[in-house]
N, C-alpha and C positions, 0 to 999 in steps of 0.2 A: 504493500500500500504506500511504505514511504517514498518508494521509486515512483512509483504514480507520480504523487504527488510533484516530485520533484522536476519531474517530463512535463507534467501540467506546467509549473510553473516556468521553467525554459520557454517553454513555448508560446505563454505571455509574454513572457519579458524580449523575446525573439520578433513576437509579432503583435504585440498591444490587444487592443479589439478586431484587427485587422483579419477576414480568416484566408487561409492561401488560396493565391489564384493561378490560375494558369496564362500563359498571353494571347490577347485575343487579338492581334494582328501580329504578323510577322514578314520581315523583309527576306525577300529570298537572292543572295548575289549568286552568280554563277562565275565560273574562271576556268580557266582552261586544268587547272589541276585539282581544285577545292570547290564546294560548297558551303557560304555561309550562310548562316541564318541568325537572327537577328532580331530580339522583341524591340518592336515600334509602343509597345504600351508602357504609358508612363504610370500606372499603377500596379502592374505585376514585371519584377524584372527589369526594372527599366536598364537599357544601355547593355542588356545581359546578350550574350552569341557564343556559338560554337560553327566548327565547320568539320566539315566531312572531307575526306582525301578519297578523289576518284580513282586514284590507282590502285588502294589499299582498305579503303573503306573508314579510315580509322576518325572518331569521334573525339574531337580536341576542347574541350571549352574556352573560351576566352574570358578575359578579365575586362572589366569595363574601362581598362585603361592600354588592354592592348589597341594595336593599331588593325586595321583594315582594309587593302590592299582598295586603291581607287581604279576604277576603268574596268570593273567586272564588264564582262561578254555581255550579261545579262540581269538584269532586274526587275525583280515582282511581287505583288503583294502573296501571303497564303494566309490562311489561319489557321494551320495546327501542324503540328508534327506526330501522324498517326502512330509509329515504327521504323521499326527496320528489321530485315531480313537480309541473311547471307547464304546464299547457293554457292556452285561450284567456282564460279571463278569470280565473284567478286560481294558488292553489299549492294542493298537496293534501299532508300529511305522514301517512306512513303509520307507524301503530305498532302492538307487537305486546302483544293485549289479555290473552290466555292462551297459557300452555307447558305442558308437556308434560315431567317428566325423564323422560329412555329409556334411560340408563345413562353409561358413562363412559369416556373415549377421552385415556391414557393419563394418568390421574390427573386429567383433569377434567370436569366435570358436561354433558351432551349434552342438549338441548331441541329438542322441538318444537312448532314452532309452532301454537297450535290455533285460532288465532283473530286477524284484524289488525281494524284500521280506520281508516278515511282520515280525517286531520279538514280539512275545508273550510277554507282561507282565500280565500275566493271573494264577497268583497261588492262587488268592481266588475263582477259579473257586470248589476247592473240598472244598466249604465252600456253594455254590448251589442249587437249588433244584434240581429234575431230570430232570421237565420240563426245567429248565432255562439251566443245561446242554445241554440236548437234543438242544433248542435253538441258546445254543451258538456253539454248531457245525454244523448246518446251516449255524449261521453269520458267521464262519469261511472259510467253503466252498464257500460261497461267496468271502470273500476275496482273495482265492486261483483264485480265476476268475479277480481279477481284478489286480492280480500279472501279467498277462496274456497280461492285453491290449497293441493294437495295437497304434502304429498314435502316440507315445508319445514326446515330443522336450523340450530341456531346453538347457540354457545358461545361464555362471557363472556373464557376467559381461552387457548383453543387453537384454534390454525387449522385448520380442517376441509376444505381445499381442495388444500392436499399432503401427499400419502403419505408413510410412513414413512422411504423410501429417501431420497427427494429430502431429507427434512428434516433428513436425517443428513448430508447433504454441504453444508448450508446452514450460513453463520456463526453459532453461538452468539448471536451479539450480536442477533441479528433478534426474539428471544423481546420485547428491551426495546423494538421501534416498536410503534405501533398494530397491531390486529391486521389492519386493510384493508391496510396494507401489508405484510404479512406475506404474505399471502393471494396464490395464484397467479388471476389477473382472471378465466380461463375458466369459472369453476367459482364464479365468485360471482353469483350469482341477482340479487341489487339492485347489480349494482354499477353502471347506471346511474341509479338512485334515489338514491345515495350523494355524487351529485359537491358537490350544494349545503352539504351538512355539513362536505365533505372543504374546500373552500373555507372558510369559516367556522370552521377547524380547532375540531371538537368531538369529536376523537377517541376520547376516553371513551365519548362515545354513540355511536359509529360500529360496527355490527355486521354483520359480511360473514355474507348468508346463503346456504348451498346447498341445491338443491335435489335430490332424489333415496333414499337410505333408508338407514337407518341402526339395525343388528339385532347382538344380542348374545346370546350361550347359556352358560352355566358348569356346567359338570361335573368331577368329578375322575377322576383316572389314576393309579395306583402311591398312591394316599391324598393325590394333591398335586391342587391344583384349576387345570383348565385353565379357558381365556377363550379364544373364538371373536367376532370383533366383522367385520360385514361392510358395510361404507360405499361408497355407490356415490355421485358426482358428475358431474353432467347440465351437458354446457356450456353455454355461452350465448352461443354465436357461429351458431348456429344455430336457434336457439330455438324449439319450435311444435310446431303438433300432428298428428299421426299423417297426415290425408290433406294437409295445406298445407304440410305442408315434408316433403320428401322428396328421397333424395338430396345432392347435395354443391350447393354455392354457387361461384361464378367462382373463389373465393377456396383454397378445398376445405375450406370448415368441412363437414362436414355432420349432416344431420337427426340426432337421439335418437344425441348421441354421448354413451357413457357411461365413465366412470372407475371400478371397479369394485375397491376392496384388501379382500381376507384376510386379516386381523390374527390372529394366533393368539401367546398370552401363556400360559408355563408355566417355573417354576422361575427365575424370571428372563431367561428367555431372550423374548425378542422377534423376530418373522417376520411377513412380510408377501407376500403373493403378490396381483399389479396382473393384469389383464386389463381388456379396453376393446369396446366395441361400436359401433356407428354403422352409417348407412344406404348404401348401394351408391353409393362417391363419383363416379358419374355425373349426367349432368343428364338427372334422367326425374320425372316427374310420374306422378300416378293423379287425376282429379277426380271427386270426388264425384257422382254421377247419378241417386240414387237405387235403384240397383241395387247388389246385396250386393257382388258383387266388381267397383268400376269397373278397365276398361282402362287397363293402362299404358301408357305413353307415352315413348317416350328422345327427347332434344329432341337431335338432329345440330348439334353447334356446333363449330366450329373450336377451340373451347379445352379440350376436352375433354381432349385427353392433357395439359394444361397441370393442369387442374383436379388428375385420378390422380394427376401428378406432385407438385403442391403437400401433397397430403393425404398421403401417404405419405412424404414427404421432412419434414413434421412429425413424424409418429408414429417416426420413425428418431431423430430432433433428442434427441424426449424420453424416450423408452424402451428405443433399441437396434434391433435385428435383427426386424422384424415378420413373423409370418405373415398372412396372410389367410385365413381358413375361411371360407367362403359356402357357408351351409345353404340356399339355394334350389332350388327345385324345377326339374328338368331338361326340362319341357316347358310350352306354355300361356306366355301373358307371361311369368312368374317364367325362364321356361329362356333367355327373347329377351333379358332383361336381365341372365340370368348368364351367355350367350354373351357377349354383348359386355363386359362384366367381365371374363371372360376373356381376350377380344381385347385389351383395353387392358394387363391384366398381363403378357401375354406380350413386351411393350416393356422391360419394366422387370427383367431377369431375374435382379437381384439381390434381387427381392422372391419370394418364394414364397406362393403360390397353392393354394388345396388347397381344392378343390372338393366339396361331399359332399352328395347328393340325402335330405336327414333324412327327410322324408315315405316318398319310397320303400324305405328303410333302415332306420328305424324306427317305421314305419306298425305301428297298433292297437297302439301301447302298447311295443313292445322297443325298451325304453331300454337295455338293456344291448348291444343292438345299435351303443352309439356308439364301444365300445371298439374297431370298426374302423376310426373317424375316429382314435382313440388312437393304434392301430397306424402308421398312415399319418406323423405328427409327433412319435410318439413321442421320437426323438432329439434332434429339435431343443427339444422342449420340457422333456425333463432337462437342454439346455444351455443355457437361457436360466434356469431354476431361480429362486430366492426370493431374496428378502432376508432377514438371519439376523446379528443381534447378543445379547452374552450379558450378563450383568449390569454388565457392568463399561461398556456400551458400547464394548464393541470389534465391529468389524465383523467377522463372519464369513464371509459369503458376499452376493454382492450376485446381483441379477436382473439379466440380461444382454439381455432381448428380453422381444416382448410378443405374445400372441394375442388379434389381433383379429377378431372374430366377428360375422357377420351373418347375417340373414334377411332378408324383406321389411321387415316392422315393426321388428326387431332389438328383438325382444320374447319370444314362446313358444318359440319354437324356440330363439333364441341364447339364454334363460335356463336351458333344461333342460342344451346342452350347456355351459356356463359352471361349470353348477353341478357336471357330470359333472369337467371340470377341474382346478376347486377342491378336487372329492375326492382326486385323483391327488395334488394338488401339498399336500393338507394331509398324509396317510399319509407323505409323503416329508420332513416337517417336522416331526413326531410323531416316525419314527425318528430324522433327526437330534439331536433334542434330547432323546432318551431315552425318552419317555414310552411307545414302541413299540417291540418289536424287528426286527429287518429283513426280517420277511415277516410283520406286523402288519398290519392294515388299520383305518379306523375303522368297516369293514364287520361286521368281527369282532364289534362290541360293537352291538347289537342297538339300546339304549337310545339312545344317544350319535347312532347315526347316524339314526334319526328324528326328535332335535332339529337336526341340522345338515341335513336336507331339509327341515324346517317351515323354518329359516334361511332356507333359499334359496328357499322357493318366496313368505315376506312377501315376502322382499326382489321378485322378480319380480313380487307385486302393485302393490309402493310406483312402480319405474317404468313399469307399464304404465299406472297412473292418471296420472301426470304426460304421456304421450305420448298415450295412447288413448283415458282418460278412463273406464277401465273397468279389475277384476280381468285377472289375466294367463290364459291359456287354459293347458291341458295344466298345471296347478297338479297334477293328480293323479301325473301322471310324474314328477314332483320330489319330492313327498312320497310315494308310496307305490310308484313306479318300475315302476307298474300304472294303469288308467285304470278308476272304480269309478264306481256309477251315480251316488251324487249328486254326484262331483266331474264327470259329463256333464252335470248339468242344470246345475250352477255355470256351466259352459263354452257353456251354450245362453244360460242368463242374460247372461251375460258378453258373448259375440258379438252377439245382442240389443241390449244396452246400447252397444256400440260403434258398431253401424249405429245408432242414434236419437244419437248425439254427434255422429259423423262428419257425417252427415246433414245435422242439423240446428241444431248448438250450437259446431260446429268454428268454423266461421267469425268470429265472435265471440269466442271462446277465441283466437283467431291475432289476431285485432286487440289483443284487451287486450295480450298478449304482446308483440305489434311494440309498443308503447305505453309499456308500462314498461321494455321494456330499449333504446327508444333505437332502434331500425331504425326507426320514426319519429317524423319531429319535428314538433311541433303547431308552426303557423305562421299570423296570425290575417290575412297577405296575400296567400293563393293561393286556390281555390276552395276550397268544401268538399267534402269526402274521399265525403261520404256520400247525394251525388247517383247515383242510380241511374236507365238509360236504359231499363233491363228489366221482368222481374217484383222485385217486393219482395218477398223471401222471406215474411215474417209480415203480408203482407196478400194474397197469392194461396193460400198453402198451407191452411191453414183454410177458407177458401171450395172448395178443388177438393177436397179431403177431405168436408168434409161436400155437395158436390154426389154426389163417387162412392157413399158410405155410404148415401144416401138415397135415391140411384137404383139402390141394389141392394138398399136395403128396400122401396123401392115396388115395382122389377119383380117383387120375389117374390112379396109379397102381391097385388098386380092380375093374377099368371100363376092364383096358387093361388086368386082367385077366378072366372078365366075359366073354370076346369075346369067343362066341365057346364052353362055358364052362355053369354049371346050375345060374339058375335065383338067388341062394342064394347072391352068390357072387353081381350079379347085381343090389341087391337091398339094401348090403351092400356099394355100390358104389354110390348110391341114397344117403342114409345115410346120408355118408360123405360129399355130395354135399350140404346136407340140412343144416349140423350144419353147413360148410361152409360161406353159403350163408347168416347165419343167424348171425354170427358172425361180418361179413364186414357190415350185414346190423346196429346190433349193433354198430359198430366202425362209420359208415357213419352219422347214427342220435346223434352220441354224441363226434363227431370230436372235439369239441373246449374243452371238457373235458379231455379226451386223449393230448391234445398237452400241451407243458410246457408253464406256463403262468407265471406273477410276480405275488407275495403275501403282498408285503408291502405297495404299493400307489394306486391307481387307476388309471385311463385312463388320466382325466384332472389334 
């Protein structure tokens, strides 16, 4: 305790009332051998820079009294320094070009990210082998992919990776460290990009990013103006994308686990309601084939009830009393993987389990149908209840447990009932703090509750693009609690767009991913990663495409001119139908070859 104390007070005496920020403009010089960078903020860091050596990668800081070489090549504004990353022949530092303000989370400024770019320190690349070239321009195309990502958020001066609750029980004094230290690790997007800075102590530039969405609405009640702010956080202990990571890991991180808090702000009063998502923490695969819906797969392993137990004996650690809701479907794969979900929870029976078939329940659209999932937890879920302090920062009420929600993807279906949820537990937060009286709803108010379903159904597009790579489906149920023609073609478009990712773009997207967050590690002594014994995706699929397209333009045109005409033609028209036929059947028996797959990590 006296050590506390003593760190407490360092770190007044360090930083007064002030608490640490990050810079939120940065000059970026370029030069033929170095990059420097540079806070332009005169309240964080002022005069503070480091530079990067392009030959060697190497991180130098400067003093505010070094000097700074004039006539750079090149000069520009950025605002952050995401990372850095070292591959085979040199370091890549990743910074962020354009932002984005999206509003404000509990007095300070929210961005997004609209734009990064890696800058090369890579000039002993032409010192190499060919392989390792050739290599290293994969790792680099990879990076160009994850210059790309979606769902990205940072802030210069609050941590965006613990909820309200947690932060309320955390020592005062954490406000004055960096904010990477501040920051809970699961939930930080770069935090393996981060270590070389964190080394180097450049804490001023050191900017924990999340990934996942971050939505705000304001209205007012009784003449007083409410704030609805809704922030969801995508771990990264599992990281990846829809068809490559699925399920739970030895460890029980698993697939598209999501953090998902309520903030609702009125009259001084401050609330927060947590719920959490993630994939069926068993070990099952689905792989890619080319075909809309591939076959699941449960992998029979001895650790399994180890894994259940780890994943759960987590979500206990951090939130409380968990339920489980599993929205899958009770026959077809989806029912074989939530029998055995079932099977496993019934081990465990101080966890509860509540099974709810959504498609059969609320098929064509009756969402209002889920008030019988309501009924079924209703109890437990008034006793797990919110978090709830008033101006004074006094605690009033804390949250006691947590509903954890899944589907297959832990996408359309656990959004729409999340969001159903969230309406329960906001009416029950509105009355508490006055703004409703006690058989109010925010149903009541016509206005209000169409912008807190547009609320929830961005929010439900921001994570399906970071997991699926597409809009979230059933957006219509969320927003208008009915399913209307063009929010079906949205949904056709949408699914469309997911089979050509999954397909064909996933695989890639999972490598970058394993890449930057560290599941793996470039190593310039072992073989290369990118030796393939099969088909190559991007040098067979183009050729049997345009063999199929061609053999079903010719067959038609040499049938439609056999008609009438001699037998030559019509059995050049057979022909054509044969290699055809024989081509799809090819493509058909070696689907999972053909589609783009990752090459760096495996399944678990």
């Amino acid at each position: 305790m006296a050590e506390e104390e003593d760190e407490a007070e360092i770190l007044r005496r360090l930083h007064g009332d002030r608490r640490s920020l990050c810079s939120r403009e940065l000059e970026l010089r370029e030069y033929p051998d170095k990059y420097v960078i540079r806070s332009l903020d005169p309240d964080a860091a002022p005069d503070r820079a480091f530079s990067i050596g392009r030959s060697d990668g190497l991180l130098q800081p400067l003093l505010p009294g070094d000097a700074i070489s004039e006539n750079p090549c090149k000069v520009s504004t950025i605002y952050g320094v995401a990372g850095v990353i070292r591959l085979l022949a040199g370091t890549y530092v990743l910074v962020i070009t354009s932002r984005k303000d999206v509003g404000t989370y509990h007095g300070s400024s929210i961005y997004r990210v609209n734009s990064m770019r890696f800058l090369p320190c890579n000039e002993a690349l032409k010192h190499s082998t060919s392989q390792e070239r050739r290599d290293e321009a994969y790792f680099t195309s990879l990076l160009s992919t994850v210059e790309t990502t979606p769902g990205l958020y940072f802030s210069y001066e609050r941590d965006l990776t613990v909820n309200l609750q947690r932060a309320s029980k955390v020592a005062e004094e954490r406000i004055y460290k960096p904010l990477w230290k501040q920051a809970d690790p699961r939930f930080i997007w770069n935090r393996n990009l981060l270590e070389e800075l964190i080394e180097a102590k450049l804490d001023p530039f050191i900017i924990p990013v999340i990934q996942g969405s971050f939505q705000t609405i304001q209205f007012t009640l009784k003449e007083i103006p409410v704030k609805i702010t809704l922030i969801s956080r995508r771990c990264n202990r599992r990281l990846g994308t829809r068809m490559w990571r699925r399920g739970a890991n030895l460890e029980g991180a698993t697939a598209n686990f999501v953090e998902t808090e309520q903030l609702v702000e009125f009259e001084g009063f401050r609330s927060s309601f947590l719920q959490v998502r993630g994939s069926i923490p068993l070990l099952w695969e689905q792989i890619v084939d080319l075909s809309y819906k591939p076959r699941l797969n449960i992998i029979n392993h001895e650790e399994t009830p180890k894994v259940v137990q780890r994943h759960f004996h987590d979500l206990v650690q951090r939130y409380g009393e968990t339920i489980a809701v599993d929205l899958t479907d009770k026959h077809g794969d989806e029912g074989q993987l939530s029998r055995a979900f079932a099977d496993e929870m019934e081990k465990f029976p101080h966890l509860r389990y509540v099974s709810f078939d959504f498609h059969s329940v609320c098929g064509k659209g009756n969402f209002d149908n889920l008030q019988l999932l309501y009924d079924q937890i209703k109890e437990d879920f008034e006793k797990q209840g919110y978090f709830l302090v008033n101006a004074e920062g006094e605690i009033l009420l804390e949250q006691s447990g947590i509903i954890r929600s899944n589907c297959i993807d832990c996408l359309d279906r656990t959004n729409v009932t999340q969001s159903f949820l969230a309406r329960k537990s906001l009416d029950s937060q509105l009355q508490k703090m006055g703004a409703f009286s006690s058989s109010e709803s925010i149903s009541n108010h016509k206005d209000i509750y169409d912008m807190f379903k547009i609320l929830w159904a961005e929010h439900g597009d921001d994570i399906s693009l970071g997991y699926a790579g597409s809009h979230a489906l059933k957006g219509d149920l969320v927003r208008y609690g009915r399913q209307t023609l063009p929010g079906l073609i949205k949904d056709g478009m949408s699914a469309l767009s997911r089979y050509y990712m999954n397909n064909f773009q996933d695989g890639i997207r999972q490598d970058a991913l394993d890449l930057i967050s560290g599941h793996y590690t470039v190593s310039r002594h072992g073989p290369s990663p990118f030796h393939l014994n099969a088909f190559e995706t991007f040098s067979y699929l183009p050729v049997a495409s345009a063999i199929i397209i061609g053999g079903i333009t010719l067959t038609t045109v040499t049938l439609h001119q056999a008609v009438g005409q001699n037998a030559q033609r019509f059995v050049s028209s057979i022909l054509w139908a044969g290699v055809t036929a024989g081509v799809l059947a090819l493509v058909k028996a070696n689907g999972k070859q053909f589609c783009s797959r990752p090459r760096l990590c495996g399944l678990l």
